[in-house]
C-alpha positions as CSV (number, residue, x, y, z in Angstrom):
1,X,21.9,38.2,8.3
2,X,18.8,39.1,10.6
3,X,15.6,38.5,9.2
4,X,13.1,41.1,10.6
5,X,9.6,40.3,9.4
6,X,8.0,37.5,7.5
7,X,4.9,37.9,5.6
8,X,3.0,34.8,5.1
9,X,0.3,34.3,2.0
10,X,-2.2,31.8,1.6
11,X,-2.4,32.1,-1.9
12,X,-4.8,30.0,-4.6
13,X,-4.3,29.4,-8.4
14,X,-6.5,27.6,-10.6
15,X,-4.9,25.2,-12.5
16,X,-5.4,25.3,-16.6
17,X,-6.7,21.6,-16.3
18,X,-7.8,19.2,-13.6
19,X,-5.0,16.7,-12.4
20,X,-5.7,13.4,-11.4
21,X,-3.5,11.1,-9.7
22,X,-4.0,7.7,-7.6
23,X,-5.1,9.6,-4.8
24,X,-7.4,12.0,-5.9
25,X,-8.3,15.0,-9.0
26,X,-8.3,18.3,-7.9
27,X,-7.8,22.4,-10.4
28,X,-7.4,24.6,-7.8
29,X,-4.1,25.0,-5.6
30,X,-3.7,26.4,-2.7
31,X,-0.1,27.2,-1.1
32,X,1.5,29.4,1.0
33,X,3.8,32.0,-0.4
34,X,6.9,32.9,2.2
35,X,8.3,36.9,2.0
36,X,11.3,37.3,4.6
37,X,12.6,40.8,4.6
38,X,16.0,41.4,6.6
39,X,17.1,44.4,8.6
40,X,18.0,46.4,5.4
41,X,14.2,45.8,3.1
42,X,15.8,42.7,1.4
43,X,13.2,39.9,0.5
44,X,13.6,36.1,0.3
45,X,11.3,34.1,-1.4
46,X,9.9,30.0,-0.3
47,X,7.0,28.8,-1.3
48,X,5.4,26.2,0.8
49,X,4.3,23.1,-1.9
50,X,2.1,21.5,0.7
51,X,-1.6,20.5,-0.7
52,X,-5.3,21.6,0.9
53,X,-5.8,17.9,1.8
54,X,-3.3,15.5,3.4
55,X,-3.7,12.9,0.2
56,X,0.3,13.2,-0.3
57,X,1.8,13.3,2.9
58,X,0.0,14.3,6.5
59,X,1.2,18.1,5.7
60,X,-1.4,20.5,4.6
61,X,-2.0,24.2,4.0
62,X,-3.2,24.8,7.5
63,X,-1.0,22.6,9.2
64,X,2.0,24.6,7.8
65,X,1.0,27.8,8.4
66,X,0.0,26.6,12.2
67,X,3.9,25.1,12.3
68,X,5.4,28.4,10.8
69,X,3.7,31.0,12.9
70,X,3.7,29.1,16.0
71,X,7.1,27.2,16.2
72,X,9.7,27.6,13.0
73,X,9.6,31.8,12.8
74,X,9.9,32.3,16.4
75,X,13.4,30.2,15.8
76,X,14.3,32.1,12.4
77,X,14.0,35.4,14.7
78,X,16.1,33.7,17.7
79,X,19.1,35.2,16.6
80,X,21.2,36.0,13.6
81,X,21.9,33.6,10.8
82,X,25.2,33.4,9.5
83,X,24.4,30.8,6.1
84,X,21.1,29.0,6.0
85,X,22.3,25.6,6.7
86,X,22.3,26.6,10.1
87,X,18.3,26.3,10.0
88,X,18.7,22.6,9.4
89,X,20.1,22.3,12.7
90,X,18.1,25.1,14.5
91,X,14.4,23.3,13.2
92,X,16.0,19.3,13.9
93,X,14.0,19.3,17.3
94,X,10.6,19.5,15.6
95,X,9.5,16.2,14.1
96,X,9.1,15.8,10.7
97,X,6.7,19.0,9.1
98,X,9.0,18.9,6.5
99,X,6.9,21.1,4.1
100,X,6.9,24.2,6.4
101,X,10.4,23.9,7.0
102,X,11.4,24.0,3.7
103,X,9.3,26.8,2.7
104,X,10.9,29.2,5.3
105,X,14.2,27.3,5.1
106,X,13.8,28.2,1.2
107,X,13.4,31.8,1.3
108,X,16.3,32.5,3.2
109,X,18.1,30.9,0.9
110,X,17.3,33.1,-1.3
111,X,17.8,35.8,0.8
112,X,21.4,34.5,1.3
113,X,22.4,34.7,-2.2
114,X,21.1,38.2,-3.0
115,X,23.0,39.1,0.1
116,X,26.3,37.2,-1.5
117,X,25.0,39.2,-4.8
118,X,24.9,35.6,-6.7
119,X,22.1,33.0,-8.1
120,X,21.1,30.9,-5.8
121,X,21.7,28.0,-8.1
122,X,25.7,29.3,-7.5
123,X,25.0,29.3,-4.0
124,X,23.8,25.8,-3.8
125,X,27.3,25.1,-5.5
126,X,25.5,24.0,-9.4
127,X,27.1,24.9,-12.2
128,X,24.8,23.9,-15.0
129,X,23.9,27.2,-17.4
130,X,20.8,24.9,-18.6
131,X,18.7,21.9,-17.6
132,X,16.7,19.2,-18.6
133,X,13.0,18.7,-17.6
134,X,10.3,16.3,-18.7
135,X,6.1,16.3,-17.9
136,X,4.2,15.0,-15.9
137,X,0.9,13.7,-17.1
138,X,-2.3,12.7,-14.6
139,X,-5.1,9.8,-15.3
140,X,-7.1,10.7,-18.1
141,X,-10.7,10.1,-19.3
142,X,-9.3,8.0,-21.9
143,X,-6.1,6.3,-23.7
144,X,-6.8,8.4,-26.8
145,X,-7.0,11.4,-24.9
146,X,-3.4,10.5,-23.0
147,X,-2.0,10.0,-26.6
148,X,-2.8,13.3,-27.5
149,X,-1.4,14.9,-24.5
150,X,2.0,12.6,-24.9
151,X,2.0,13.8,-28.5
152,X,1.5,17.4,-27.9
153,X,4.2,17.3,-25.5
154,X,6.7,14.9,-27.4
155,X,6.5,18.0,-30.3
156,X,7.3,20.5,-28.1
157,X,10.6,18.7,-26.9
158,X,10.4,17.5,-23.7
159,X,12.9,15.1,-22.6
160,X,10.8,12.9,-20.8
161,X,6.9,11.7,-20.5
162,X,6.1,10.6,-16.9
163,X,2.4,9.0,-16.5
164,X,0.3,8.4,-13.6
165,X,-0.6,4.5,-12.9
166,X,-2.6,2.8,-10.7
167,X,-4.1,-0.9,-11.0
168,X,-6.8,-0.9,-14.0
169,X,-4.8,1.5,-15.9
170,X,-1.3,0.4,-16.0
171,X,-0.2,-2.6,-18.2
172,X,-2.6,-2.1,-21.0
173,X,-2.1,1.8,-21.2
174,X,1.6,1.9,-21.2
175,X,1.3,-1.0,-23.8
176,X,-0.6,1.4,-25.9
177,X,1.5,4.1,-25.5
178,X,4.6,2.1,-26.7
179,X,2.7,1.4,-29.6
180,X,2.6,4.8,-31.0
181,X,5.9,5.9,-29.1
182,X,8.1,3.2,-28.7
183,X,11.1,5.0,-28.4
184,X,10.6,7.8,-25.8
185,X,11.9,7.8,-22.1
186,X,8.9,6.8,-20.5
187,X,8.4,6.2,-16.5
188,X,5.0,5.2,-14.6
189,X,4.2,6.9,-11.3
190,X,2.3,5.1,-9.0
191,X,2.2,7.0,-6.0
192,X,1.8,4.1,-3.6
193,X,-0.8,2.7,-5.3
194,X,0.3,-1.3,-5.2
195,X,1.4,-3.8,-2.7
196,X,3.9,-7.2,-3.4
197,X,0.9,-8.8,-4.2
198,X,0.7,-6.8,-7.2
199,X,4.2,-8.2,-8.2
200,X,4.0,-9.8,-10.7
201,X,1.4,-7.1,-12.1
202,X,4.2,-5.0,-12.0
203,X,7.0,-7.0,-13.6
204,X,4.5,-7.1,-17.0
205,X,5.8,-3.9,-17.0
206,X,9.2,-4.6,-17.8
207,X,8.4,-5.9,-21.3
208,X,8.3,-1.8,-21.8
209,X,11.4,-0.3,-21.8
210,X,10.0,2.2,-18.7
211,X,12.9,4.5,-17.3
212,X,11.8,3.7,-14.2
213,X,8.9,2.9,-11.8
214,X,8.2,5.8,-9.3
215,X,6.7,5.0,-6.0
216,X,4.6,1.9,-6.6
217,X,4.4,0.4,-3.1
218,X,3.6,2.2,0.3
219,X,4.7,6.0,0.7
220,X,6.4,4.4,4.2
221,X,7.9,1.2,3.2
222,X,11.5,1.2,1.9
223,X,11.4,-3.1,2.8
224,X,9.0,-4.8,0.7
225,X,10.7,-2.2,-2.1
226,X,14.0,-4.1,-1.8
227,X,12.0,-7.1,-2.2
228,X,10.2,-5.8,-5.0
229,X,13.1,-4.2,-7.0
230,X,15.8,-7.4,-7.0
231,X,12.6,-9.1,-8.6
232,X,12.0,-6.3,-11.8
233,X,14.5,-5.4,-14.2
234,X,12.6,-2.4,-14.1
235,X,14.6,0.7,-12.4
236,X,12.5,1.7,-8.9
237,X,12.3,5.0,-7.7
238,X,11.7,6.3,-4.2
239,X,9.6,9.5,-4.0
240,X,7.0,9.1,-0.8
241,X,9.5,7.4,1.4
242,X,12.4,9.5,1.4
243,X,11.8,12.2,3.9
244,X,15.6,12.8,4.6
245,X,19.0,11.8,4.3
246,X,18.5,8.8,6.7
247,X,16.3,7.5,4.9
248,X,18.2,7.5,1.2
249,X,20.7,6.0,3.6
250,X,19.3,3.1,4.3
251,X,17.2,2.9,1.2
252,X,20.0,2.6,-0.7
253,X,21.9,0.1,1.7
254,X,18.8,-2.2,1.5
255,X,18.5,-2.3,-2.6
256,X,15.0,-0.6,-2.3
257,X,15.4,1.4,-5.1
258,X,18.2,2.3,-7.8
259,X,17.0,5.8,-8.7
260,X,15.8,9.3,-5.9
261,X,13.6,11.7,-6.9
262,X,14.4,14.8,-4.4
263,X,11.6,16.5,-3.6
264,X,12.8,19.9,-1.8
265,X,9.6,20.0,-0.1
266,X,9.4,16.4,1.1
267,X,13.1,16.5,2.3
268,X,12.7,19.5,4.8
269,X,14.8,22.3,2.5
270,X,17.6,22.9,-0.2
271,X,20.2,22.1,2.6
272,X,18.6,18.8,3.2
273,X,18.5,18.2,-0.6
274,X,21.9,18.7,-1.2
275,X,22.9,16.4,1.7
276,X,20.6,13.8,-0.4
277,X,22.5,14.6,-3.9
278,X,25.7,14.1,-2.4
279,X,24.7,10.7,-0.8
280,X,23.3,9.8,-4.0
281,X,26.4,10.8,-6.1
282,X,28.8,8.8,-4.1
283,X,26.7,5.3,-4.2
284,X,26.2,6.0,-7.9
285,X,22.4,6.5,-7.4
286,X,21.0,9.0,-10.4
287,X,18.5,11.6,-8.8
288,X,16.0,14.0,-10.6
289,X,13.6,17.1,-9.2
290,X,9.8,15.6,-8.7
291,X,6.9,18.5,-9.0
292,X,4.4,19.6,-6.4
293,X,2.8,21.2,-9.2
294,X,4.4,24.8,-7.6
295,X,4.0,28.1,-8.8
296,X,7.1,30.6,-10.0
297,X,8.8,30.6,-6.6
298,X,8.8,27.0,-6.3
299,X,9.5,26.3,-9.9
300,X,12.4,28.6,-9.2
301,X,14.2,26.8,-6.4
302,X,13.4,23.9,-7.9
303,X,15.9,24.7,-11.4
304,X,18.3,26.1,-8.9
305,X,18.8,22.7,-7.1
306,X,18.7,20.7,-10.6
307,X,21.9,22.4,-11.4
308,X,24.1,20.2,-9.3
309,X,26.2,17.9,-11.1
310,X,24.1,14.4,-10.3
311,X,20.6,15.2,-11.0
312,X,21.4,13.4,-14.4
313,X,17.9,12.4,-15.1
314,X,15.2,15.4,-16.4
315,X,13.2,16.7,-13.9
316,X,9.4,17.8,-13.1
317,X,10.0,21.6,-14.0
318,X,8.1,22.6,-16.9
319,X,6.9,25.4,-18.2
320,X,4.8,27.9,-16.3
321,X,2.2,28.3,-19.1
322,X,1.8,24.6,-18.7
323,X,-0.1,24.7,-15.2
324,X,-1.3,28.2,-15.2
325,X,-2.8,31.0,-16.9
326,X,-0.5,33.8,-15.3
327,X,2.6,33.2,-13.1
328,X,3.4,35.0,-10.0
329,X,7.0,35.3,-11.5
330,X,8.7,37.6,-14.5
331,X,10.0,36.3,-16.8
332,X,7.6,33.2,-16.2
333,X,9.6,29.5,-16.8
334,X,9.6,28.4,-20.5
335,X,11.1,25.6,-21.6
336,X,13.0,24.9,-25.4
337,X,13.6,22.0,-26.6
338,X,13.1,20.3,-22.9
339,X,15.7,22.8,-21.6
340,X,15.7,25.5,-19.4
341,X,18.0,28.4,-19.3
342,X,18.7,28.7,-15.7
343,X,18.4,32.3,-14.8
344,X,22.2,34.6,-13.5
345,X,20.0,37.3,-11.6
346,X,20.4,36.8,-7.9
347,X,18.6,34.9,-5.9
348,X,16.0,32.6,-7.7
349,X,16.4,35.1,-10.6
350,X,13.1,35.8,-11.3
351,X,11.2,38.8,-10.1
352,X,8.0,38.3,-8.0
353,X,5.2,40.0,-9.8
354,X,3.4,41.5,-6.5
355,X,0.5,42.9,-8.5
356,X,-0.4,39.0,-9.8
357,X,0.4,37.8,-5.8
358,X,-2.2,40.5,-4.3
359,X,-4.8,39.0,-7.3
360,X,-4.6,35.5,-5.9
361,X,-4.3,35.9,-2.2
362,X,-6.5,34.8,-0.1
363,X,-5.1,36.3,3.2
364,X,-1.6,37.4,4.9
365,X,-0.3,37.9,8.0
366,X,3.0,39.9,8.7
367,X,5.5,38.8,11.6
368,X,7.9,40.7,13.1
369,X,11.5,39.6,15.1
């Protein structure tokens, strides 16, 4: 397989609502969008999930797009590529940039499997025909307005409610939403917003019945997490500080957390992901698919990963209608029941709509081998 040319899209979406997290409220998205065309007019598509400010992780739009044009094409056009894994290895000299190598890394993937004429999800070696997903909900201006939204969402299906926490709107908040939904799977995500002295903060939360507790001390710390988790009954999750499969390694070997949410982004690409799933899987560690609130192509890749057999717990993928007036994907991702039907076209199985790309991008630049 020899990729040819690669056309790279600063696209930007505005969001349906304004999402807020610990770290900051923004309603307008702004990604890269990754074409790479091999010698015979085939397209792959990766979408790069990295933010416009570096309020997740040091990666940003520009710092991506610097990465991929100067340093991570210039290796995809080295020479021939025989199965994408090989890109783990060919990128493993650049530091971290995790972000921009997955968003290369994950359109020739797709690329590989509409070569091998199969899903990528089949290429990835998943075998799930559906898959379970959950929401994600930000801070709101109020409690009653957060009931509403659980509510609406609870109706339509979904299989789990995840809600952003930070200190002042934590204990009190969840306690309210037990009240009016005490039995739902419920999980706070604190994106790094605590330390251990918040610990005993934190173990009022086990009086809830929470799923889990997703990121609640620093997005580099995998030590005072071990601490923290052998004093909660309360499941912790590692988002933030998994960056690889080293790091689940030792995470897990420390007691830092008893449940991985892969990230494709985060982890450097679907290889890297897998590598993370099969760790997990053998140390009987459940893992689920986290959101970087993506368009189509992402969302696509993302239900292609969630097929394999230990991502037990429902995921971040939900419907496209959910974040955005129009997708840049047909059919766009809908969700029954919190289940998606994982598509059986090739590739990511959805068609790029080109016509909605050209409406929301920004500027391009085509590269060629």
């Amino acid at each position: 397989m020899k990729v040819k040319q690669v056309i790279l899209r600063h696209l930007q979406m505005e969001l349906k609502f304004s999402f807020t997290t610990s770290f900051g409220s923004f309603s307008t998205k702004d990604f890269i969008l990754v074409e790479a065309i091999d010698e015979e007019g085939i397209s792959g598509w990766g979408e790069c999930v990295a933010f416009h400010s570096p309020w997740y992780s040091e990666e940003t739009v520009k710092t991506c797009w610097h990465m991929l044009e100067d340093f991570l094409l210039p290796l995809v056009f080295k020479a021939p590529i025989e199965h994408p894994d090989e890109l783990n290895q060919r990128f493993s000299f650049i530091r971290k940039n995790n972000m921009a190598k997955s968003a290369i890394e994950g359109a020739i993937w797709d690329l590989f499997a509409k070569k091998q004429n199969i899903p990528l999800s089949k290429a990835l070696g998943g075998e799930k025909k559906e898959i379970e997903v959950g929401i994600s909900i930000g801070i709101q201006k109020s409690v009653d307005d957060l009931l509403r939204i659980i509510e609406k969402y609870v109706t339509e299906g979904y299989r789990r409610i995840k809600v952003k926490m930070k200190p002042g709107w934590d204990i009190d908040v969840i306690r309210e939403i037990r009240k009016h939904f005490p039995d739902i799977p419920l999980m706070g995500d604190a994106n790094s917003a605590y330390s251990l002295q918040d610990i005993e903060r934190l173990k009022a939360l086990d009086e809830f019945n929470l799923m889990m507790i997703e990121q609640p001390l620093a997005s580099d710390d995998i030590v005072d997490h071990a601490a923290l988790q052998a004093e909660l009954q309360t499941p912790i999750c590692l988002d933030e500080s998994i960056h690889s499969y080293e790091d689940a390694r030792k995470a897990i070997q420390l007691g830092s957390c008893k449940i991985i949410n892969i990230k494709i982004g985060r982890v450097g690409g679907l290889t890297e992901a897998k590598k993370i799933h099969d760790l997990c899987q053998a140390n009987n560690i459940p893992v689920w698919c986290g959101g970087m609130l993506e368009a189509g192509v992402g969302r696509a890749h993302n239900i292609a990963i969630t097929t394999l057999e230990n991502f037990t717990m429902p995921g971040d993928t939900a419907a496209s209608s959910h974040y955005w007036e129009r997708d840049i994907i047909h059919p766009e991702v809908t969700v029954h029941n919190g289940m998606i039907v994982v598509p059986e076209g090739i590739g990511i199985g959805y068609e790029v709509d080109r016509r909605q790309v050209d409406a929301y991008t920004v500027s391009l630049k085509e590269y060629k081998a």
